[in-house]
C-alpha positions as CSV (number, residue, x, y, z in Angstrom):
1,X,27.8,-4.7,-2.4
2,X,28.6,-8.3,-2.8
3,X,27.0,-8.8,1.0
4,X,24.0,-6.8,-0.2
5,X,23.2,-8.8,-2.9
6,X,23.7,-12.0,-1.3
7,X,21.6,-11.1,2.0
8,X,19.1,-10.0,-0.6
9,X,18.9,-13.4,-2.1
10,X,18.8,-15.1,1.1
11,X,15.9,-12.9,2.0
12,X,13.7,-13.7,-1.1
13,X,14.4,-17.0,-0.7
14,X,13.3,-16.9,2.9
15,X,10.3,-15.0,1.6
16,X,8.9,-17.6,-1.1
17,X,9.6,-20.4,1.5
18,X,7.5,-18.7,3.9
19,X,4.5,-18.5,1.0
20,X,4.3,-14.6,2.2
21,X,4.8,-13.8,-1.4
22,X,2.7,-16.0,-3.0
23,X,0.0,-15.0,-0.2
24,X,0.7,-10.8,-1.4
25,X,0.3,-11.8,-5.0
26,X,-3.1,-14.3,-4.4
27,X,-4.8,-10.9,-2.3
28,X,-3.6,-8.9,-5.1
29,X,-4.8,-10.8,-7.9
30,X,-8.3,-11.3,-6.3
31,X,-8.9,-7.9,-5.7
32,X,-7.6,-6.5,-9.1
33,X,-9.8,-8.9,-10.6
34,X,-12.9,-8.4,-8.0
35,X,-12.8,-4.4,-8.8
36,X,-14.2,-5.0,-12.9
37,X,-16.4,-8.1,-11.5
38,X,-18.2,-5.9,-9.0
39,X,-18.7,-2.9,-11.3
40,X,-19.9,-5.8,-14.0
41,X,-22.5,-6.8,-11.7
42,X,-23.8,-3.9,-10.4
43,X,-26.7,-3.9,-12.8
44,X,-27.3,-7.4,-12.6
45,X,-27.4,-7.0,-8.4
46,X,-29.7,-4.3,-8.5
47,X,-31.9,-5.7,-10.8
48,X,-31.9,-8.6,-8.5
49,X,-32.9,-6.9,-5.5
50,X,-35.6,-4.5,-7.6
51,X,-38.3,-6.3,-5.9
52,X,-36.7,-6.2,-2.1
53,X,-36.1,-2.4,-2.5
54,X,-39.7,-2.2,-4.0
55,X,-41.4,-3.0,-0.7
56,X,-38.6,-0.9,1.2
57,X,-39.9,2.1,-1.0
58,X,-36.7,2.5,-2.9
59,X,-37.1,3.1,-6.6
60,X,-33.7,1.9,-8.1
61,X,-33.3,3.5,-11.5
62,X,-30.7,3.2,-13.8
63,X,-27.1,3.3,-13.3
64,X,-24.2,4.1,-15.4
65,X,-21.7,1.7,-15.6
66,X,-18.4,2.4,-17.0
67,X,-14.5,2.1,-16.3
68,X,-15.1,5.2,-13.6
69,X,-17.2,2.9,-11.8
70,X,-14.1,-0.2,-11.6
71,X,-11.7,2.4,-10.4
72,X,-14.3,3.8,-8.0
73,X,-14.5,0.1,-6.7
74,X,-10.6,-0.2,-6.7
75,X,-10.1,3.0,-4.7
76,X,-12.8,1.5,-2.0
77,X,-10.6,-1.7,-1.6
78,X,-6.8,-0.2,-2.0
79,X,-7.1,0.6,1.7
80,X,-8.0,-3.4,2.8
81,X,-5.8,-4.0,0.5
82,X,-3.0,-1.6,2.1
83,X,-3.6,-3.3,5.3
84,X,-3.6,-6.8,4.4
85,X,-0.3,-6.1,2.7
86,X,1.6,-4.4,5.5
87,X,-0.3,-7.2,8.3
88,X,2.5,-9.6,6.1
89,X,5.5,-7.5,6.3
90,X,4.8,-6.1,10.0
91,X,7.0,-9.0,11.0
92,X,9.4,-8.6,8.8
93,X,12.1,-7.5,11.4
94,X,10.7,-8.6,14.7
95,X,10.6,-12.5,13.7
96,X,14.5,-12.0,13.2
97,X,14.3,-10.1,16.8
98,X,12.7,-13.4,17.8
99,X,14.8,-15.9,16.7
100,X,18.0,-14.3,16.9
101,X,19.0,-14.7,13.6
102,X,20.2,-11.8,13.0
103,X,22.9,-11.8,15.6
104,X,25.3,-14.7,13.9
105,X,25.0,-12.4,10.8
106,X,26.2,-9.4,11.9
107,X,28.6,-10.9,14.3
108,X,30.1,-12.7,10.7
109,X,31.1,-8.9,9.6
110,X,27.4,-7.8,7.8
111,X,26.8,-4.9,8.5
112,X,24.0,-3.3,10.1
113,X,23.1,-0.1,8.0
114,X,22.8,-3.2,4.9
115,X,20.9,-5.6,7.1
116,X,17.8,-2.6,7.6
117,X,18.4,-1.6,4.0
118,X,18.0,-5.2,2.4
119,X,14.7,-5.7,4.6
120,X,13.3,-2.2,3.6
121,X,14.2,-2.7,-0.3
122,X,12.3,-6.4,0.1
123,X,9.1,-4.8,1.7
124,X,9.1,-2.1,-1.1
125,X,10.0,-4.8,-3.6
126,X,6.8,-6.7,-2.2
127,X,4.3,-3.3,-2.4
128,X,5.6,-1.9,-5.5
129,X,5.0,-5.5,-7.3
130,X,1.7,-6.7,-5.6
131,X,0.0,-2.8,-6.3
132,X,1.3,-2.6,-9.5
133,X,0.0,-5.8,-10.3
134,X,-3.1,-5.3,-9.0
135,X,-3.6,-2.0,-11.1
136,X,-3.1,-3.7,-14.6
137,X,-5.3,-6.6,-13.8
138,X,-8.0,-3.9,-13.2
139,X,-6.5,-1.5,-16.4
140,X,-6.7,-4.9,-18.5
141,X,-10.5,-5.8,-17.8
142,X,-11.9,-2.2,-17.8
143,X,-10.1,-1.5,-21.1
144,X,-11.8,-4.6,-22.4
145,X,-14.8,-4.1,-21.0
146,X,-15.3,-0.5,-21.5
147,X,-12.4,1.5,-21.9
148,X,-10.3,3.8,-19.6
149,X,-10.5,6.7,-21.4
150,X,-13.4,7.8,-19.3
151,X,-10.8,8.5,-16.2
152,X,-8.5,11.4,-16.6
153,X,-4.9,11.3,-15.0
154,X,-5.1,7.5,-14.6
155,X,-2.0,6.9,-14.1
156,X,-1.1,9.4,-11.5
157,X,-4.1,8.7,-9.4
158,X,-2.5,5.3,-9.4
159,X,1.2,7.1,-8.4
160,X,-0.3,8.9,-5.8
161,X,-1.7,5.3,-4.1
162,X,1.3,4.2,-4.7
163,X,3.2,6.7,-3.1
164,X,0.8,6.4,0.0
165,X,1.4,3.1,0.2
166,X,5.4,3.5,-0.3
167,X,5.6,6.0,2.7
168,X,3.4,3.9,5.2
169,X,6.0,0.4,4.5
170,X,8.8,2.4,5.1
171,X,7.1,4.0,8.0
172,X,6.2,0.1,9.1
173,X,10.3,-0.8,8.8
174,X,11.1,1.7,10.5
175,X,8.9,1.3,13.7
176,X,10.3,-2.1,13.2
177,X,13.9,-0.9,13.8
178,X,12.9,0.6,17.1
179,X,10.2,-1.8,18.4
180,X,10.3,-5.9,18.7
181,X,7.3,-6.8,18.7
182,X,4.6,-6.4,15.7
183,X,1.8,-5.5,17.6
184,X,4.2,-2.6,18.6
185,X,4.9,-2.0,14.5
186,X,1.5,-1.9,14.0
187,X,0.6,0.6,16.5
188,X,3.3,3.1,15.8
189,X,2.1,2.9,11.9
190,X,-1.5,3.2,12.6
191,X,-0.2,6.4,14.9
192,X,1.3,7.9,12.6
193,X,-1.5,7.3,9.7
194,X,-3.6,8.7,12.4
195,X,-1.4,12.0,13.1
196,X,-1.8,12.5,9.2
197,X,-5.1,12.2,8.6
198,X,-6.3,14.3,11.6
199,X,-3.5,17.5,10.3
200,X,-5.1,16.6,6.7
201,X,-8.3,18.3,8.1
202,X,-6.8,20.9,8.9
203,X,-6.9,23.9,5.9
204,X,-3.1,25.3,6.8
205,X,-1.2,21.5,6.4
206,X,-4.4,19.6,4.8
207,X,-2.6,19.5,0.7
208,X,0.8,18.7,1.8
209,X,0.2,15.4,4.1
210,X,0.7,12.0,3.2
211,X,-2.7,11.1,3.0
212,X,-3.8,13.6,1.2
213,X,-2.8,11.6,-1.3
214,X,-5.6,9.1,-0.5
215,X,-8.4,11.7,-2.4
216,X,-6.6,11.5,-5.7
217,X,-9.9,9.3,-7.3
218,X,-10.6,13.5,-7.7
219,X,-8.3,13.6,-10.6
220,X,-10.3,10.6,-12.2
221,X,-13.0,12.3,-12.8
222,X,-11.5,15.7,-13.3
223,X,-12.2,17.3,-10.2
224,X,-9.0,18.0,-9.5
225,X,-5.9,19.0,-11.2
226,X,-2.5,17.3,-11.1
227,X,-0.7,20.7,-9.0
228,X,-3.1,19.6,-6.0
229,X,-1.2,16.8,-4.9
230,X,2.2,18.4,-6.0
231,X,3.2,19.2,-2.1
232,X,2.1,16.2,-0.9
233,X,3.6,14.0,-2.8
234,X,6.9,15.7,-2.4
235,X,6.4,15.8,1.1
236,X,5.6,12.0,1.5
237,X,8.7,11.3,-0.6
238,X,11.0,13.3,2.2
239,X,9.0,11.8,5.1
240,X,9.5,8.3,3.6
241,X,13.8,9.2,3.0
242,X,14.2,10.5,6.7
243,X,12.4,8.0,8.1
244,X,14.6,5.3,6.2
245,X,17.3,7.3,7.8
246,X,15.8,7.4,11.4
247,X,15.6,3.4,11.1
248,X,19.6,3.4,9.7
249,X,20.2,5.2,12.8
250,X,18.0,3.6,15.4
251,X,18.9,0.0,14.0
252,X,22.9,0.4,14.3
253,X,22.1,1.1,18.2
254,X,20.0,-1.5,19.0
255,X,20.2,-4.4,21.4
256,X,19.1,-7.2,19.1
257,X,19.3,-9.9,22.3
């Protein structure tokens, strides 16, 4: 335990020095703040282009703005900001690959199961901090500008992003255990977002994918209840423990020259 902690320190510190972190939480303020501001302005914007959509034949009539329409703007940018996240931990593992740096470590007695498991804690540590901090940013300015009690099941819409996000980090370490490259991380992720999406169309395994997760701005509105997204989440949280597992596995095995 007293290696894991230490490698865990080194890591952060490795982290901050590479401005990664303050890079995660810069995105993440932005957007959290960017999701009220564009909701805000709505009115203002169409107002603005009244005229322009005049001579394009489109009446613009009133529109409804209220904390429905923030979260509305924050489930539209959770996925950039998915991506943008996991584009800054996709080399989490493969820059070590690169450098050999991992090599004097383990051959000084770490071991390797705590090496994968210090990375894959940091990357969580990274999502579950920047999302979560994005989400009260946006909580904060709709409650003060109109109130959240407009969305139903707030805050496990926000689990169930969460969750999405969670599986497809670990799913990023763990393509990172096998492949050494990040363009090769990246690829295997988007494959297997991919492979998920296309069985979620499907009516048989459609409710107990991974991103099935992604439609939860239902429950916001009350379109859909809680029980929906039951399956899937359990099933993203068993997809996100073997494949932690799989990386364990494929990691202790690898050739890291």
């Amino acid at each position: 335990m007293i290696q894991w902690t230490a490698f865990l320190k080194k890591e952060w510190i490795e982290f901050t020095r590479s401005k990664r972190v303050w890079i995660v939480l810069a995105v993440c303020i932005f957007f959290g703040i960017m999701n009220p501001a564009i909701a805000k302005l709505t009115p203002w914007m169409l107002e603005y282009f009244s005229d322009s959509f005049s001579e394009m034949g489109i009446v613009a009539g009133q529109v409804q703005i209220d904390a429905l329409t923030s979260w509305a703007q924050f489930d539209k940018n959770y996925s950039l900001l998915l991506i943008l996240i996991l584009l800054l931990l996709s080399n989490l593992l493969t820059e070590e690959y690169q450098k050999g740096t991992l090599i004097p470590i383990i051959t000084r007695g770490m071991s390797r199961w705590k090496v994968l498991t210090v990375k894959s804690a940091m990357a969580a540590a990274v999502w579950t901090a920047g999302y979560w901090l994005c989400v009260l940013i946006t909580y904060g300015y709709n409650e003060y500008f109109w109130g959240n009690q407009t969305a139903d099941h707030l805050f496990l819409y926000c689990g169930c992003l969460y969750l999405a996000g969670l599986w497809m980090t670990i799913a990023l370490i763990s393509a990172s255990a096998y492949f050494s490259s990040s363009t090769g991380v990246i690829l295997c992720s988007i494959l297997e977002f991919a492979l998920s999406y296309c069985i979620g169309m499907t009516d048989a395994a459609g409710r107990y994918v991974p991103t099935h997760l992604l439609n939860a701005s239902l429950l916001l509105s009350g379109n859909a209840e809680i029980s929906d997204y039951a399956a899937s989440a359990l099933v993203t949280g068993i997809i996100a423990a073997v494949h932690l597992a799989l990386a364990v596995f494929i990691f202790q095995r690898k050739n890291l020259c």
